[in-house]
C-alpha positions as CSV (number, residue, x, y, z in Angstrom):
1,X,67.4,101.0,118.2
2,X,70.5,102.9,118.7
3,X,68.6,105.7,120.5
4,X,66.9,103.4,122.3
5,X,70.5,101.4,123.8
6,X,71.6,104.8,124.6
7,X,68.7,106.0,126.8
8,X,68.9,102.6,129.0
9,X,72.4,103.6,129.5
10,X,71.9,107.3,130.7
11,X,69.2,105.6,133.0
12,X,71.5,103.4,134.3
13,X,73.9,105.7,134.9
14,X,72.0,108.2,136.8
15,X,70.3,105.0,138.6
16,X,74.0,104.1,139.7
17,X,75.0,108.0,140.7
18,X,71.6,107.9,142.9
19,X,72.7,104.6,144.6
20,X,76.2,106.1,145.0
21,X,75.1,109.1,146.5
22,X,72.5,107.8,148.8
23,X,75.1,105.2,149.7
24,X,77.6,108.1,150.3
25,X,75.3,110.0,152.3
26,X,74.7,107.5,154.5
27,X,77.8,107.0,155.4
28,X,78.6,110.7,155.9
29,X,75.7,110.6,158.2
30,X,77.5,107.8,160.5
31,X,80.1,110.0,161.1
32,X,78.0,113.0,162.3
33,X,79.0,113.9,166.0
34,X,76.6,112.3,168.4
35,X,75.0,115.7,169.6
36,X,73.1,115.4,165.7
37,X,71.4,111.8,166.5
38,X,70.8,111.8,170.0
39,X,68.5,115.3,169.3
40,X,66.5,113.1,167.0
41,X,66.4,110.2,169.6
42,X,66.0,109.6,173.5
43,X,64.4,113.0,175.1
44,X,67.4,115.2,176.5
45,X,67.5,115.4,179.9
46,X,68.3,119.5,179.9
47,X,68.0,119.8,183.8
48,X,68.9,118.6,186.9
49,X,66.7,115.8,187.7
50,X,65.7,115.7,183.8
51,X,62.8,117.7,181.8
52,X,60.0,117.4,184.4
53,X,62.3,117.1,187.4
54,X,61.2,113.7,188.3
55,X,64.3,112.0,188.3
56,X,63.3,109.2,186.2
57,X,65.3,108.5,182.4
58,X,63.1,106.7,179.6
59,X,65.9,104.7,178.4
60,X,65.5,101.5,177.4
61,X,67.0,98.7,175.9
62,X,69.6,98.6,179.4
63,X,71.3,95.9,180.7
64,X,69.2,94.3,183.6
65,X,72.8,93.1,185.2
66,X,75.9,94.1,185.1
67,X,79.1,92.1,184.8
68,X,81.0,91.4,188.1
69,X,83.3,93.8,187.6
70,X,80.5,96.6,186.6
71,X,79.8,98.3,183.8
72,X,82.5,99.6,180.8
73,X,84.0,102.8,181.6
74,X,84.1,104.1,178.3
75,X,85.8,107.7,179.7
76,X,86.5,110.0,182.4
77,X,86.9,113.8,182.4
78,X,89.1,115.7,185.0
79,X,90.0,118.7,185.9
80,X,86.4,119.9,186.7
81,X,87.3,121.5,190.2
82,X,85.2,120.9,193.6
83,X,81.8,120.3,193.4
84,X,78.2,118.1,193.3
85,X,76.9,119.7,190.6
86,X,75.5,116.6,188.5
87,X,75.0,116.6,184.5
88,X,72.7,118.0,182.1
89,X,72.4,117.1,178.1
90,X,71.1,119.2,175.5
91,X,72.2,119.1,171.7
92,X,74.9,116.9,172.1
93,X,76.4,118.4,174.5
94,X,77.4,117.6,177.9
95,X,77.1,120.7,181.2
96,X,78.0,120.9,184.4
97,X,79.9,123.3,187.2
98,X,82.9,123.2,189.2
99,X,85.2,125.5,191.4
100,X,88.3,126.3,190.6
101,X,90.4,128.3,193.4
102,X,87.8,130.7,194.2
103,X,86.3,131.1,191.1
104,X,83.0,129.2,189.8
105,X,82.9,127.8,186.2
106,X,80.1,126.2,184.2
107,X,81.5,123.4,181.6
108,X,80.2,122.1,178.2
109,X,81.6,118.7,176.5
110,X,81.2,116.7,174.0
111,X,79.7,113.1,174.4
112,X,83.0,111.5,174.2
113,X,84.2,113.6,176.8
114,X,86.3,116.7,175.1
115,X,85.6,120.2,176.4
116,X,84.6,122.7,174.1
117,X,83.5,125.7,176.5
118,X,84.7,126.9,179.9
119,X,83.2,130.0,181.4
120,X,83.2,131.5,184.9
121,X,80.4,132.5,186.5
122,X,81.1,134.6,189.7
123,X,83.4,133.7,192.9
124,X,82.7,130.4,195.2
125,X,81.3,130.8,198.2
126,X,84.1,130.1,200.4
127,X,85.5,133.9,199.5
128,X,82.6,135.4,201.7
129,X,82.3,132.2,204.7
130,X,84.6,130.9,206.8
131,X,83.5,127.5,206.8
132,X,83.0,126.7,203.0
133,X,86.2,124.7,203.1
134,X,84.7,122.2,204.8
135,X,82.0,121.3,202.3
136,X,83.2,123.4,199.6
137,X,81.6,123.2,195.7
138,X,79.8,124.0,193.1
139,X,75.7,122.7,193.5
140,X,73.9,124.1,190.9
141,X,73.4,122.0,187.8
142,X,73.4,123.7,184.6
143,X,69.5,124.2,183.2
144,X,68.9,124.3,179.2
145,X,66.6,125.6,176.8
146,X,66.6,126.5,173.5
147,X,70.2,126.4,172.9
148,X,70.9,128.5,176.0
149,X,72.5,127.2,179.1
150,X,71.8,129.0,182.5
151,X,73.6,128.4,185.9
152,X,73.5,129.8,189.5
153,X,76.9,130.8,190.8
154,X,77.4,130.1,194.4
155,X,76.7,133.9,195.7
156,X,73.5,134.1,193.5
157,X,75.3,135.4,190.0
158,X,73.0,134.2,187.4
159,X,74.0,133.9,184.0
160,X,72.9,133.1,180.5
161,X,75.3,131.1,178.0
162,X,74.9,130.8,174.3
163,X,75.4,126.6,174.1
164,X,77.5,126.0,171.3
165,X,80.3,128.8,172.0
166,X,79.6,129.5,175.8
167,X,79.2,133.3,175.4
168,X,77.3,135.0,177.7
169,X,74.3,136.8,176.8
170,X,73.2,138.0,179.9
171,X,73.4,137.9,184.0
172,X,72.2,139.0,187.0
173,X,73.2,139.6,190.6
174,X,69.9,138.1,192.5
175,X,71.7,139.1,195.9
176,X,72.1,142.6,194.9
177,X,68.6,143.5,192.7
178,X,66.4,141.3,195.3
179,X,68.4,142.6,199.1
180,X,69.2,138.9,200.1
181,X,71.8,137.3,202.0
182,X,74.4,135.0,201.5
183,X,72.5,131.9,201.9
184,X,74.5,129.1,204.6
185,X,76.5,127.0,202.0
186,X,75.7,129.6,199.0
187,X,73.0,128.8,196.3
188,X,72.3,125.4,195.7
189,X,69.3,125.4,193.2
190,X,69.3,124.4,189.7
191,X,66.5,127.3,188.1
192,X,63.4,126.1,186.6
193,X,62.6,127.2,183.0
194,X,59.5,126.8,181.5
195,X,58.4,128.4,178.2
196,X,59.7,131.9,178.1
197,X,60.1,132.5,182.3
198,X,63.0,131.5,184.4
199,X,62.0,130.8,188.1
200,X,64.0,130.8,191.0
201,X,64.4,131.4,194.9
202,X,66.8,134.4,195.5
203,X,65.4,134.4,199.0
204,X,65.7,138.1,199.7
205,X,63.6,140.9,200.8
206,X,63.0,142.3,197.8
207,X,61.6,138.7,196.7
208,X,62.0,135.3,198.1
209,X,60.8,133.5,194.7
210,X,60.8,135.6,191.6
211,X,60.2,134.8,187.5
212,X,62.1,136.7,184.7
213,X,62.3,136.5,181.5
214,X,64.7,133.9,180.0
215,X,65.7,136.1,177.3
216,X,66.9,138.7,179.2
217,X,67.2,138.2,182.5
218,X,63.9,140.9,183.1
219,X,62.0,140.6,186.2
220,X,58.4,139.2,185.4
221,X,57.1,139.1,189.2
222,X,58.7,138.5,192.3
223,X,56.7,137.3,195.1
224,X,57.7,138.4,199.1
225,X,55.1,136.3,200.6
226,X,57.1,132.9,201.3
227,X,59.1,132.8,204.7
228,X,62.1,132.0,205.3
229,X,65.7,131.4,204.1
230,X,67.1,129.3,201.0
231,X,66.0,125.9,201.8
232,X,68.1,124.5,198.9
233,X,65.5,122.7,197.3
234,X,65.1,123.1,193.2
235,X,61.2,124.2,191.9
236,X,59.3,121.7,190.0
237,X,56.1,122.5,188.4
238,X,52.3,121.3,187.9
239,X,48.5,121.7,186.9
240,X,46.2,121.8,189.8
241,X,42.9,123.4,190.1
242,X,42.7,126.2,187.7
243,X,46.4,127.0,188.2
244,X,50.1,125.9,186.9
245,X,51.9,126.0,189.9
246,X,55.5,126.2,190.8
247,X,56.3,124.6,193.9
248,X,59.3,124.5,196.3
249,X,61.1,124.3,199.8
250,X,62.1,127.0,201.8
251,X,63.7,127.0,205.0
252,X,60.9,126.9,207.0
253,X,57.7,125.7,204.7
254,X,56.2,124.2,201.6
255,X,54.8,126.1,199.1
256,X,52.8,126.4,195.7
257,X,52.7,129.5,193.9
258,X,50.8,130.6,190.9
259,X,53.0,130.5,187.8
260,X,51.4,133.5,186.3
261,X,51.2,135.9,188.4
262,X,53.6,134.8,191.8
263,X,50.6,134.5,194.0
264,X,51.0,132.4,196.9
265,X,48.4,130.0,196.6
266,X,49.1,127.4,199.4
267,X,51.8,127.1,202.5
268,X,52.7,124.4,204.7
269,X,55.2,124.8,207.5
270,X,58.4,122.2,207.4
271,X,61.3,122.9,209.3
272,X,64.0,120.7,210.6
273,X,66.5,121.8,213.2
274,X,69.1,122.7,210.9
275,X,67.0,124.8,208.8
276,X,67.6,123.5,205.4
277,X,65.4,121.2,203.5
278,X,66.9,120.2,200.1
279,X,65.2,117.5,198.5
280,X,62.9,118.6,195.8
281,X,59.4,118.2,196.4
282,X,56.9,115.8,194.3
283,X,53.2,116.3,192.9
284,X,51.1,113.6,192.1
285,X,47.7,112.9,191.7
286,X,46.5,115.8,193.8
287,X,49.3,115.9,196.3
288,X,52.7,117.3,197.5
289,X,55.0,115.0,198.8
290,X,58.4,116.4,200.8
291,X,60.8,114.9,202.5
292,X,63.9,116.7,205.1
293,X,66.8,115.6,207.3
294,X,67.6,116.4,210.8
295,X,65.1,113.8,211.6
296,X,62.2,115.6,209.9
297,X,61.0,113.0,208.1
298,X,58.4,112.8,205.4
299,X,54.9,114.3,204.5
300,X,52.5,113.9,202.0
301,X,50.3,116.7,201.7
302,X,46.9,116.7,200.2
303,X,45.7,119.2,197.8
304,X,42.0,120.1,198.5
305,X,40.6,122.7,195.9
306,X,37.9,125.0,197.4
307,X,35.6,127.7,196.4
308,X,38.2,130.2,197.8
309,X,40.9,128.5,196.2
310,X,43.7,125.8,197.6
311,X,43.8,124.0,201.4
312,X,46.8,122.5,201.8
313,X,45.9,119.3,204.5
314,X,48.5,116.7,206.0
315,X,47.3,113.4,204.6
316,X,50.4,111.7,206.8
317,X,53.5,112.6,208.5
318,X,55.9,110.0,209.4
319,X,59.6,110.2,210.8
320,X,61.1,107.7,208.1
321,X,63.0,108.5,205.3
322,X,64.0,111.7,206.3
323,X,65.8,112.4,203.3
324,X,69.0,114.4,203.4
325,X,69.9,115.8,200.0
326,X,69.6,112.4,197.8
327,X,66.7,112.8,196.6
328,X,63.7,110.3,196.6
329,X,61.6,108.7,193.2
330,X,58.1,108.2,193.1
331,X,57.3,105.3,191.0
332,X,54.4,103.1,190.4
333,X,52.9,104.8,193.5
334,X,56.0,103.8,195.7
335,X,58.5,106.3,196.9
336,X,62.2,105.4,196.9
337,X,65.0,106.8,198.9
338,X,67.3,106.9,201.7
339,X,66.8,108.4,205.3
340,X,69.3,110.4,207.3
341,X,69.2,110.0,211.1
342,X,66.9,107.6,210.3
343,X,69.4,105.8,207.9
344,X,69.2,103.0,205.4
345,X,67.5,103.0,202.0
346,X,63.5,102.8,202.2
347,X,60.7,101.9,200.3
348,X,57.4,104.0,201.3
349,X,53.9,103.8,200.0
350,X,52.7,107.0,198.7
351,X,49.0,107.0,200.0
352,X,49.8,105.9,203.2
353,X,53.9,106.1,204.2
354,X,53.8,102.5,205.3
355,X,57.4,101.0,205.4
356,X,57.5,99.1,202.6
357,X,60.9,97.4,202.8
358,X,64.5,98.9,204.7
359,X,67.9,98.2,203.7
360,X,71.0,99.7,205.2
361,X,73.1,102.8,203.6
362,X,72.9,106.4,202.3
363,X,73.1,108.3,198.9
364,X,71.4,109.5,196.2
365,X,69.5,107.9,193.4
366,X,67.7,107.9,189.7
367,X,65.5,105.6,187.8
368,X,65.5,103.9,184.3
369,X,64.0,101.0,183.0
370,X,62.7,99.5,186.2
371,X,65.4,99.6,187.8
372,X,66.9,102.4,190.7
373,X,70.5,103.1,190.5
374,X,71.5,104.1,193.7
375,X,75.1,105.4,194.5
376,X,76.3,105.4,198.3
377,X,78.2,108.0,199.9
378,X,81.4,106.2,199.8
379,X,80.8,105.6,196.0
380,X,79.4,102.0,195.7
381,X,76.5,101.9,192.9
382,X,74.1,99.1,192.9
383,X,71.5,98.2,190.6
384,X,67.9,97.8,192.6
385,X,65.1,96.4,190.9
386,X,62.2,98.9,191.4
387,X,59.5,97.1,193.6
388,X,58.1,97.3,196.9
389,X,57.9,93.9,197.4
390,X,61.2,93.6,198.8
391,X,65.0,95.2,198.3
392,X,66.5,93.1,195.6
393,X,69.9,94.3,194.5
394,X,71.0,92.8,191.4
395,X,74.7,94.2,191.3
396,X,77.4,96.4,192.7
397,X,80.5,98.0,191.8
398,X,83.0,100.5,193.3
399,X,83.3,104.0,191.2
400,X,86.5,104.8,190.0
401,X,88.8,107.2,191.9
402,X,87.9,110.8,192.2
403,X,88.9,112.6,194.7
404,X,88.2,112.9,198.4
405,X,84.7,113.3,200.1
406,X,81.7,112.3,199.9
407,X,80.1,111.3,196.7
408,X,77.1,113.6,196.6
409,X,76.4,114.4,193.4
410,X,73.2,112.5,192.2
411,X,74.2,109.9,188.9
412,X,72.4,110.3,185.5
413,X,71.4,108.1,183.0
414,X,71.7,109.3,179.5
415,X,72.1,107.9,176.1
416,X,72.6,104.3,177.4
417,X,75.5,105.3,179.4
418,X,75.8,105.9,183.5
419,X,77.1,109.2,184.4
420,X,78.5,109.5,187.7
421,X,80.7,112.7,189.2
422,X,83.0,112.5,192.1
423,X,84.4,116.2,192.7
424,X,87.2,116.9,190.1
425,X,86.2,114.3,187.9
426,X,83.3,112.5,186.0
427,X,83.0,109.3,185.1
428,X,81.1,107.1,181.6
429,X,79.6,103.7,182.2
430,X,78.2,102.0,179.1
431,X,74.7,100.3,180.1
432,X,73.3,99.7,177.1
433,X,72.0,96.2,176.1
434,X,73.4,95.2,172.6
């Protein structure tokens, strides 16, 4: 019986360490930095314009209104230097660019706002023109995979980072190795990466839209077909036909190219009267969709796969919406955005580029949970409710202070928060929904 007593005790013991230890380790696992839980959570959004470069966040559980005030500003960061370089998220981490003096950095921080890298990445753009001052900063939004961050400096220095320490394992001069110029208000793109290839638009003679290898910088294929100069524009990417396409603006044209091999497989020609279309373009369904400023306007362009390959034809052309460099949101089979010399915020049908609704004003935009969070020029966000039926703003508040300018830089949202950078600094809304 004595043996017996004895046993129950040892198992109620270890039963009691077990309990402990789970208990223990649970706790120890609510302390873990954020950069642990949010990779096992909402989907990072690792480039500008998120993971497939449609602008629009999966977050849920969001407030559907703000108080009148606005949202919490749980943080800002300073010191980032000039720029419009938005936010990218990957491991827990936190990237963007900035200039300082004349010198371009890419930044890493933690979700609460501490920096734990700052790296430059090759001289700003106003050491080579004489009128950078006037619109002076860093565009290019940090791009990650697999633990590596990679970044376009402003006179086409691109560079790979190790994430967590911010050494850099490898850059390029896509000016020098591909003969192109320095491109009107320096290189705006953020690079694609897809797999093992990094693609981007060096726009030189050597070629205008090239691939390498994302582990070392190597050139895969370079493709000299596309005309034109640096339209600005970022790549996005897509199946059509027998072919995964990367597709972009130049200058001068639309354009598809085979993601294999660089073969130009389809060209439309776009060009406003300032030569520079920036918007990035959008597939759906069997079309491209681009819009451009300078009273360009917007075209949806149809798709049609043929024996000999693709014909690119204009399903409609309209002059509204002529997006400046805010970007536009296809959702639900409605396009979102705001026009330039044609100005005010619209709401377009896809099929057709019927006028939807109009609203006055002029920024950028992104999408989550129904709702478009759209952020003026002079820095007043409101909260749209996504429908064509009609513009319904739900709220509006003023962003904090930061800096002179414009706000250009498109807002984020990440991790139930509102990201939103003005210049020098960048500012945290909480907007999740308890």
């Amino acid at each position: 019986m004595e043996d017996q007593m004895n046993v129950k005790k040892s198992i109620n013991r270890t039963t009691t360490r077990k309990i402990f230890l789970l208990a223990f380790s649970l706790f120890l696992i609510s302390l873990l930095p954020q950069r642990i839980i949010h990779a096992q959570g909402t989907p990072e959004w690792n480039s500008f314009h998120g993971p497939d470069r449609t602008n629009k966040s999966t977050e849920t559980k969001l407030l559907n209104e703000w108080p009148d005030e606005g949202p919490e500003l749980l943080w800002t960061i300073s010191g980032l230097g000039k720029g419009y370089s938005t936010v990218s998220f990957a491991g827990g981490y936190l990237f963007t660019a900035g200039i300082e003096g004349q010198q371009t950095f890419v930044f890493a921080f933690d979700l609460e706002g501490n920096l734990v890298w700052k790296k430059p990445n090759g001289q700003s753009w106003e050491t080579e023109m004489s009128h950078a001052s006037a619109y002076n900063g860093a565009r290019s939004t940090p791009t990650c995979s697999e633990g590596i961050v990679y970044h376009l400096g402003d006179l086409g220095r691109l560079a790979a980072f190790e994430s967590n320490s911010g050494d850099e394992l490898w850059s390029i001069e896509l000016r020098e190795v591909f003969d192109a110029e320095i491109p009107e208000y320096g290189y705006a793109e953020s690079v694609f990466v897809e797999g093992d290839r990094l693609y981007c638009c060096p726009a030189g003679k050597k070629g205008y839209m090239v691939c390498l290898d994302k582990n070392s910088g190597q050139l895969i294929w370079s493709n000299m077909e596309i005309s034109g100069t640096v339209g600005f524009s970022s790549l996005i990417a897509f199946d059509h036909g027998a072919y995964r396409q990367v597709a972009g603006l130049s200058s001068d044209c639309i354009f598809g190219v085979d993601s294999k091999t660089g073969q130009l497989l389809w060209k439309v020609d776009y060009e406003n009267s300032r030569s520079n279309n920036v918007p990035d373009p959008i597939f759906h369904d069997g079309f491209v969709f681009a819009s451009s400023g300078y009273g360009k306007g917007s075209i949806l362009v149809k798709l049609k796969l043929t024996d000999s390959g693709i014909t690119p034809e204009t399903a409609w052309q309209t002059e509204l919406m002529d997006n400046h460099h805010g970007g536009v949101i296809l959702h639900e089979g409605f396009l979102y955005g705001a026009g330039h010399n044609a100005r005010g915020w619209f709401c377009l049908d896809f099929q057709t580029g019927t006028q939807k609704w109009k609203t006055g004003g002029k920024g950028s935009l992104t999408y989550a949970n129904h709702m478009l969070y759209c952020l003026d020029e002079r820095g007043i966000m409101t909260l749209v409710r996504a429908s064509p039926e009609k513009y319904e703003a739900v709220n509006t508040f003023e962003v904090a202070e930061g800096g002179n300018g414009m706000h250009w830089a498109h807002p984020v949202v990440f991790g139930k928060r509102l990201y939103i950078r003005h210049q020098e600094k960048l500012f945290a809304y909480d907007i999740g929904n308890p």
